[in-house]
LOTORLO-466902 format. One record per residue: residue number from 1; z, x, y of N, C-alpha, C in turn. Coordinates in steps of 0.001 Angstrom, whole numbers, always signed. Atoms other than C-alpha are relative to their C-alpha. Layout:
// LOTORLO-466902
+-----+---------+---------+---------+---------+---------+---------+---------+---------+---------+
: seq :    n.pz :    n.px :    n.py :   ca.pz :   ca.px :   ca.py :    c.pz :    c.px :    c.py :
+-----+---------+---------+---------+---------+---------+---------+---------+---------+---------+
: NUM :       Z :       X :       Y :       Z :       X :       Y :       Z :       X :       Y :
...
+-----+---------+---------+---------+---------+---------+---------+---------+---------+---------+
// end
This chain:
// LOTORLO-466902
+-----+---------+---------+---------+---------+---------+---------+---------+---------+---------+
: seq :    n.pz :    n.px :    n.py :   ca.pz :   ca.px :   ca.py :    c.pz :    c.px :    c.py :
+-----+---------+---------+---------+---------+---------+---------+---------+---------+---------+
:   1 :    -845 :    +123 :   -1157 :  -20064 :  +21667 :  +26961 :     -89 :   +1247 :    +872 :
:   2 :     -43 :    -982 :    -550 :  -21118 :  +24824 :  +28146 :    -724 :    -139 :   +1652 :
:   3 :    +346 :    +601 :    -781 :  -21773 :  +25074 :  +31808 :    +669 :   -1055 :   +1011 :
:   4 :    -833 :   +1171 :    -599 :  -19519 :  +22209 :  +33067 :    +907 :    +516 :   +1184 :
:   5 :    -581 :    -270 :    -800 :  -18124 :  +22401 :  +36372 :   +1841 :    -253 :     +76 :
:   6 :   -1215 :     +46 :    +198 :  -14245 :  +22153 :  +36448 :    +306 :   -1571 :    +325 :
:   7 :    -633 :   +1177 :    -654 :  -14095 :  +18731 :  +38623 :    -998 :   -1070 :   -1029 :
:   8 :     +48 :    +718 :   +1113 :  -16145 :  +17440 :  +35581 :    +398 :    -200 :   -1401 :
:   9 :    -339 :    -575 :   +1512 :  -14277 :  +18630 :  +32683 :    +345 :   -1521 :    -238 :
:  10 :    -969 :    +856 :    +459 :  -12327 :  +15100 :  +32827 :   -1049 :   -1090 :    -855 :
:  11 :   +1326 :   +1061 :     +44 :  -15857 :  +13137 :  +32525 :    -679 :    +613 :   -1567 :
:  12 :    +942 :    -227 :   +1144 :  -17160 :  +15358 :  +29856 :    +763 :    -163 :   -1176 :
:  13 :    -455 :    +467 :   +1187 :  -14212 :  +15164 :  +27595 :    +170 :   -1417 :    -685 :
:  14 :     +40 :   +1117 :    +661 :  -13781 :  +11666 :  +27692 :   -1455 :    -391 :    -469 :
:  15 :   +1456 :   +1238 :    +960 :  -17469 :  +10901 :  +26640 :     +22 :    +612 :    -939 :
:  16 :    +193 :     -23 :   +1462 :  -16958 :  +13149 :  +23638 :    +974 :    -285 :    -183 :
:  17 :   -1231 :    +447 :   +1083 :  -13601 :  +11581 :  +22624 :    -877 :   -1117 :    -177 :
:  18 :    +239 :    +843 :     +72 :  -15658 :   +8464 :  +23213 :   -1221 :    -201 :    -762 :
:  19 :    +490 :    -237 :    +424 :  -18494 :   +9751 :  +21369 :    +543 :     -19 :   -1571 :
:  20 :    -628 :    -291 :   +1316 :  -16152 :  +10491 :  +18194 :    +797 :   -1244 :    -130 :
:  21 :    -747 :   +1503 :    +555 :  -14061 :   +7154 :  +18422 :   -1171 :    -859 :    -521 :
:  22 :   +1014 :    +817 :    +957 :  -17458 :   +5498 :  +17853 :    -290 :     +54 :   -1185 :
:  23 :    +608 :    -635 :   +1790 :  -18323 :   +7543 :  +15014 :    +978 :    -375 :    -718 :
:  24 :    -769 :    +128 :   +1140 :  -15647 :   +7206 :  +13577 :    +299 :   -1596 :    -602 :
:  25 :     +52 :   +1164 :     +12 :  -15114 :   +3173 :  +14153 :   -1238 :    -528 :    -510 :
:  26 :    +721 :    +486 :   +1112 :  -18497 :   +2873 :  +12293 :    +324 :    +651 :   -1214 :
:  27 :    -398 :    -422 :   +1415 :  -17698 :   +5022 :   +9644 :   +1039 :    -739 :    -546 :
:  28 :   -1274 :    +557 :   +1020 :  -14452 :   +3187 :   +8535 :    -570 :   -1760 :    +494 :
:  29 :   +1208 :   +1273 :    +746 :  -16853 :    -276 :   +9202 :    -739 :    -200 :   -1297 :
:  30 :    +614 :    -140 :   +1286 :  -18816 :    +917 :   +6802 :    +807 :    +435 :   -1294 :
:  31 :   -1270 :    -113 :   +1124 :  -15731 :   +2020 :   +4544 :    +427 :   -1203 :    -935 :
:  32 :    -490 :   +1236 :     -73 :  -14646 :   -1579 :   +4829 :    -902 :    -568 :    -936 :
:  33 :   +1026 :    +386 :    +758 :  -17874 :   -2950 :   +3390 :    -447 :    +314 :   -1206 :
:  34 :    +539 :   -1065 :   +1702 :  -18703 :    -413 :    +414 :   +1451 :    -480 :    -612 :
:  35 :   -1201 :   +1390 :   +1052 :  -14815 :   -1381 :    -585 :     +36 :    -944 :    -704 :
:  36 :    +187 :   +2021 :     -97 :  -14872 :   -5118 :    -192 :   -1081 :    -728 :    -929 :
:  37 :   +1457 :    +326 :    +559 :  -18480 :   -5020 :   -2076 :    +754 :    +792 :   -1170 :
:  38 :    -254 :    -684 :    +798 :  -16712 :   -2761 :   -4638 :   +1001 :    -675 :    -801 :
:  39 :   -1203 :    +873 :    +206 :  -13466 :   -4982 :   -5082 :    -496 :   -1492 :    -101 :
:  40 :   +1042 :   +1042 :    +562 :  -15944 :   -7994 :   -5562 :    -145 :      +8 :   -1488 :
:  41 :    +581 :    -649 :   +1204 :  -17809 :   -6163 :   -8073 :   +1029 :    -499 :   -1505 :
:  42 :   -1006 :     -83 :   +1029 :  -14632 :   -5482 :  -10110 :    +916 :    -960 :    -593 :
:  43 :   -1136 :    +929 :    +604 :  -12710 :   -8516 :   -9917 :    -873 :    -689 :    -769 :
:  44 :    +718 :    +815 :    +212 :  -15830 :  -10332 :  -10782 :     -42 :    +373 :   -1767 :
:  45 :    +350 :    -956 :   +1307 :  -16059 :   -7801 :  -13851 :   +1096 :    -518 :    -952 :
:  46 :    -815 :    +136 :   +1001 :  -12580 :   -8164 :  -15329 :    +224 :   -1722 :    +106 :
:  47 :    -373 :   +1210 :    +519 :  -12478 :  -11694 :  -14801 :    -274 :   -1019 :   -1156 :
:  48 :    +135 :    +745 :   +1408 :  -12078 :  -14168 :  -17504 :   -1253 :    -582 :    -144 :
:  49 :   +1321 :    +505 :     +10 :  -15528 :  -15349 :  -18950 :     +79 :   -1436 :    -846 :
:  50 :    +280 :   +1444 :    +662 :  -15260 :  -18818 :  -20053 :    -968 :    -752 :     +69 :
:  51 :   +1195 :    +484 :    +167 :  -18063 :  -20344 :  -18555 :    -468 :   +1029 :   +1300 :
:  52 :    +933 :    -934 :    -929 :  -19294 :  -17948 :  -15555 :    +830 :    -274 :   +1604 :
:  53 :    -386 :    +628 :   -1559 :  -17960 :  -20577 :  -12564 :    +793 :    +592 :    +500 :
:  54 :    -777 :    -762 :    -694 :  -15024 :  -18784 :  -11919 :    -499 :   +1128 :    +765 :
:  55 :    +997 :   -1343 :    -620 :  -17014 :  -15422 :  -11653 :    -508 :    -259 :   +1476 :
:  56 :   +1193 :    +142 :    -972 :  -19664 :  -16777 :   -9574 :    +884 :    -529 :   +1559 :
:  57 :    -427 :    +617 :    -919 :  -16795 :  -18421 :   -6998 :    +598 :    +856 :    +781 :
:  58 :    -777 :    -856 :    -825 :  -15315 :  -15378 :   -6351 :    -674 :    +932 :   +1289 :
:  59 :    +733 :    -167 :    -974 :  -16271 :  -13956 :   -2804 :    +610 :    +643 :    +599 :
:  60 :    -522 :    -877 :    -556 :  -15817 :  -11798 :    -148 :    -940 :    -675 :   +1666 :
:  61 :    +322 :     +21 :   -1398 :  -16361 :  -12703 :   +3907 :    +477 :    +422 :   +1064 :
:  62 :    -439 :   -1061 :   -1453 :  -16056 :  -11190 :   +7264 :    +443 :   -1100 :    +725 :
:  63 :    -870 :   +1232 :    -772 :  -12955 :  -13197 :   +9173 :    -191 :    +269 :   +1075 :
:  64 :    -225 :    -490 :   -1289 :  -13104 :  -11122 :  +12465 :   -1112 :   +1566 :    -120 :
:  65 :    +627 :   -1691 :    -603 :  -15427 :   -8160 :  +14030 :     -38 :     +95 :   +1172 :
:  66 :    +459 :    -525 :   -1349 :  -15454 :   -6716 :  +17314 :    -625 :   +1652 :     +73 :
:  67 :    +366 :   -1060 :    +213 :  -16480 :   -3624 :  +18467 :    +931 :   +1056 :    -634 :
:  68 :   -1134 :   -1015 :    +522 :  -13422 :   -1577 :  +17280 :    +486 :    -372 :   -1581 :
:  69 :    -532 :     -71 :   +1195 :  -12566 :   -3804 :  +14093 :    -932 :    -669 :   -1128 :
:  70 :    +579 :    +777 :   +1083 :  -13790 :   -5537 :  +10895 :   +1010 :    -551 :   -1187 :
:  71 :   -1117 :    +330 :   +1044 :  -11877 :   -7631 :   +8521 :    -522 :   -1092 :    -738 :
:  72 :    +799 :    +180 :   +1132 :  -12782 :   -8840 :   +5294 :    +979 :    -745 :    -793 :
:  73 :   -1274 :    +549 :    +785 :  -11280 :  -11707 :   +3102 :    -793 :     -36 :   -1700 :
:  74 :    +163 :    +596 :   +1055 :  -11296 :  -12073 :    -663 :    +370 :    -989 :    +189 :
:  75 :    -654 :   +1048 :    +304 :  -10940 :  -15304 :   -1941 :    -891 :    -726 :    -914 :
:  76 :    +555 :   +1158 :   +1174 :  -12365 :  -17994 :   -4637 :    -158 :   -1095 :    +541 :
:  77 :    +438 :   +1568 :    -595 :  -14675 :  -21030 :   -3157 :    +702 :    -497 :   -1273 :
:  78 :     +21 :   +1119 :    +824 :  -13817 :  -24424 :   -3960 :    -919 :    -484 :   -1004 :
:  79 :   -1355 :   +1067 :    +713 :  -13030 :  -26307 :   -6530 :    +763 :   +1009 :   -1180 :
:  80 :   -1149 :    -613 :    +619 :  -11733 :  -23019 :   -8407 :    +803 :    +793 :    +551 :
:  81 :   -1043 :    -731 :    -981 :   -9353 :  -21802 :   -5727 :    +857 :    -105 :    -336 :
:  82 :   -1638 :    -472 :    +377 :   -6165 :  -22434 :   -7340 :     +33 :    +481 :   -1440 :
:  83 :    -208 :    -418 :   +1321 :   -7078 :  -20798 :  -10629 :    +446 :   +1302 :    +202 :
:  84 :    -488 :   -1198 :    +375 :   -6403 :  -17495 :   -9550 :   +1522 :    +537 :     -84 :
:  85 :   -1190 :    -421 :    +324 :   -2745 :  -17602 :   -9291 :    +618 :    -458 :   -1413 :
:  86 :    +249 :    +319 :   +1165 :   -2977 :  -19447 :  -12585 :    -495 :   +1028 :    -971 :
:  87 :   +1072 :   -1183 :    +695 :   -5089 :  -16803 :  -14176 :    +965 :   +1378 :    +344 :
:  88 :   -1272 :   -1533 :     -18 :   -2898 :  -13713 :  -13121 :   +1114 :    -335 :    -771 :
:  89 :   -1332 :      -4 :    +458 :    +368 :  -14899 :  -13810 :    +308 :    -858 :    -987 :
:  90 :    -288 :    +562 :    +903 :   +1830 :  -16392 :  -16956 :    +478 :   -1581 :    +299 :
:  91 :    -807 :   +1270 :    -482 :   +2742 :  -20436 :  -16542 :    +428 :    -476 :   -1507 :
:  92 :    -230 :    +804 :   +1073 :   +4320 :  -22885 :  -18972 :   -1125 :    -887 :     -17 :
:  93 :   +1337 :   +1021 :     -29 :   +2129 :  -25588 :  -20075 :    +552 :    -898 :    -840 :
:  94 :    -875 :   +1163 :    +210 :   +2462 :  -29024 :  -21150 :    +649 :     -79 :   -1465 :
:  95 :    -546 :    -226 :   +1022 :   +3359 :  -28430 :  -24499 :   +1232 :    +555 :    -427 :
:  96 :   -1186 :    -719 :    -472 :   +6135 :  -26425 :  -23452 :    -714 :   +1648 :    -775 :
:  97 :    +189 :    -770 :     -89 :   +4388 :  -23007 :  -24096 :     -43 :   +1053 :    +948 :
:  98 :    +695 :    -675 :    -983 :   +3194 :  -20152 :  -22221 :   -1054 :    +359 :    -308 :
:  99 :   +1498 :    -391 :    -632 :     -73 :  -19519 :  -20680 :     +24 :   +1458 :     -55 :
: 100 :    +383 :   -1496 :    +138 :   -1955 :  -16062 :  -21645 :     -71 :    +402 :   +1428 :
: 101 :      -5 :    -322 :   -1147 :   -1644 :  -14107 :  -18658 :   -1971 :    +838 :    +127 :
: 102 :   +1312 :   -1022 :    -648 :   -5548 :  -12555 :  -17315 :     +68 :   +1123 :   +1085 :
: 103 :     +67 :    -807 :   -1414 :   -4925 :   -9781 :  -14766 :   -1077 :    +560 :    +300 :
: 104 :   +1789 :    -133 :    -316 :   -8236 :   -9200 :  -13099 :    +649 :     -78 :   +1928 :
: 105 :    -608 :    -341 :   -1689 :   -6269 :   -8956 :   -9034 :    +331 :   +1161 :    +114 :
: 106 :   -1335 :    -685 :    -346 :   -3349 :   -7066 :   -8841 :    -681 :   +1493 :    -150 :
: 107 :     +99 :   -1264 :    -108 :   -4906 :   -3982 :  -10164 :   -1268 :     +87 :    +489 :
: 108 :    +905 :    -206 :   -1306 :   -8371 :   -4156 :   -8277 :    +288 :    +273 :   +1152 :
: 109 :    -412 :     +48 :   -1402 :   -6390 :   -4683 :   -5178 :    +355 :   +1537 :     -96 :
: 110 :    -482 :   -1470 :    -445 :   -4605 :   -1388 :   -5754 :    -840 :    +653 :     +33 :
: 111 :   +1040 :    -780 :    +154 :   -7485 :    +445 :   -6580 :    -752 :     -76 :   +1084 :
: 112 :    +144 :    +274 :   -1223 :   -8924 :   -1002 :   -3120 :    +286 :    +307 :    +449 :
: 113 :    -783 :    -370 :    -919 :   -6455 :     +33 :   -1522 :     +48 :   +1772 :     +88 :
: 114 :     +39 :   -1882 :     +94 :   -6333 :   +3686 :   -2472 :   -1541 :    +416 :    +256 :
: 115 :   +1645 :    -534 :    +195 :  -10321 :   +4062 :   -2663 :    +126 :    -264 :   +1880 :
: 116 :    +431 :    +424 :   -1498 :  -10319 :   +2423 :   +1228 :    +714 :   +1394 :    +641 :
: 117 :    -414 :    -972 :    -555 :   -7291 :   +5119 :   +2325 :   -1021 :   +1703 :    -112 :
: 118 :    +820 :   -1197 :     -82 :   -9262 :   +8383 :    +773 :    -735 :    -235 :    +756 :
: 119 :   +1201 :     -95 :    -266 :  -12544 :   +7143 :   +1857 :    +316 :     +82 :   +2046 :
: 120 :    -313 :     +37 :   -1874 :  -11162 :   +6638 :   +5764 :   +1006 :   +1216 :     +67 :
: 121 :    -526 :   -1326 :    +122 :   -9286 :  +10052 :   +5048 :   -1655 :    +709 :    +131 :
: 122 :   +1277 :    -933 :     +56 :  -12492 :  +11559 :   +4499 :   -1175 :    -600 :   +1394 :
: 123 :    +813 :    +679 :   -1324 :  -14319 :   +9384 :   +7358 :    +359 :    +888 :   +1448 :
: 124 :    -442 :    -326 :    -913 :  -11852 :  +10713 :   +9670 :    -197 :   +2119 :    +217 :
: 125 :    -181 :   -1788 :    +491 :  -11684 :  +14751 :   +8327 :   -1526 :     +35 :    +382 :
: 126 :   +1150 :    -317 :    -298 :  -15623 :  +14583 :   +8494 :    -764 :     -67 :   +1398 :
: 127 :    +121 :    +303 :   -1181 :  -15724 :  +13673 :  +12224 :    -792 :   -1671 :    +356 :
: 128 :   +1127 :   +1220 :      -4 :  -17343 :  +10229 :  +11524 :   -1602 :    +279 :    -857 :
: 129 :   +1506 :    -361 :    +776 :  -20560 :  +11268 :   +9398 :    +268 :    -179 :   -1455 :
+-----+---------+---------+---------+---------+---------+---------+---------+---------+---------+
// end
């Protein structure tokens, strides 16, 4: 910035704020993705292995992107989409028992959640790089 005439200071700062909002809006893109691919990984890991299908149904897709955002859904294709609230949480069953509980969510998600905040802590502290 050295050099800059005064009646351009206004021009030169906004192209490096606008320079660093980019950087940084890919860096926490790419945050999003290494996550989301990470929180896959894991649920896929602790989930129950009975025959594989469940595993293999569980997924991860991009609902919305523009240039500023990205947003990312878990969820379980059909036809085993309603096992996972089944599979976390304890139910009765017809016998009048209860169902073993599997937790393979609840604590991925948190762990998601904290790994996404550092990593966009550190996205942001590093200037985008």
């Amino acid at each position: 910035m050295a050099g800059i005439q005064i009646g351009q200071l206004a021009d030169a700062i906004s192209k490096e704020l606008t320079l660093y909002s980019e950087a940084i809006t890919e860096g926490i893109k790419q945050v999003v993705d290494d996550v989301s691919e990470d929180l896959l990984q894991n649920t896929r890991a602790d989930a129950p292995e009975e025959s594989g299908k469940y595993k293999r149904a569980i997924s991860i897709k991009t609902v919305y992107e523009s240039p500023t955002e990205r947003r990312k859904r878990w969820f379980v294709k059909a036809p085993r989409h309603t096992l996972p609230h089944l599979l976390e949480k304890p139910h009765k069953t017809r016998n009048g028992g209860t169902s073993r509980a599997f937790p393979h969510i609840k604590e991925n998600e948190e762990k998601a959640v904290k790994d996404f905040e550092s990593k966009v802590e550190g996205v942001i502290k590093s200037g985008g790089r």
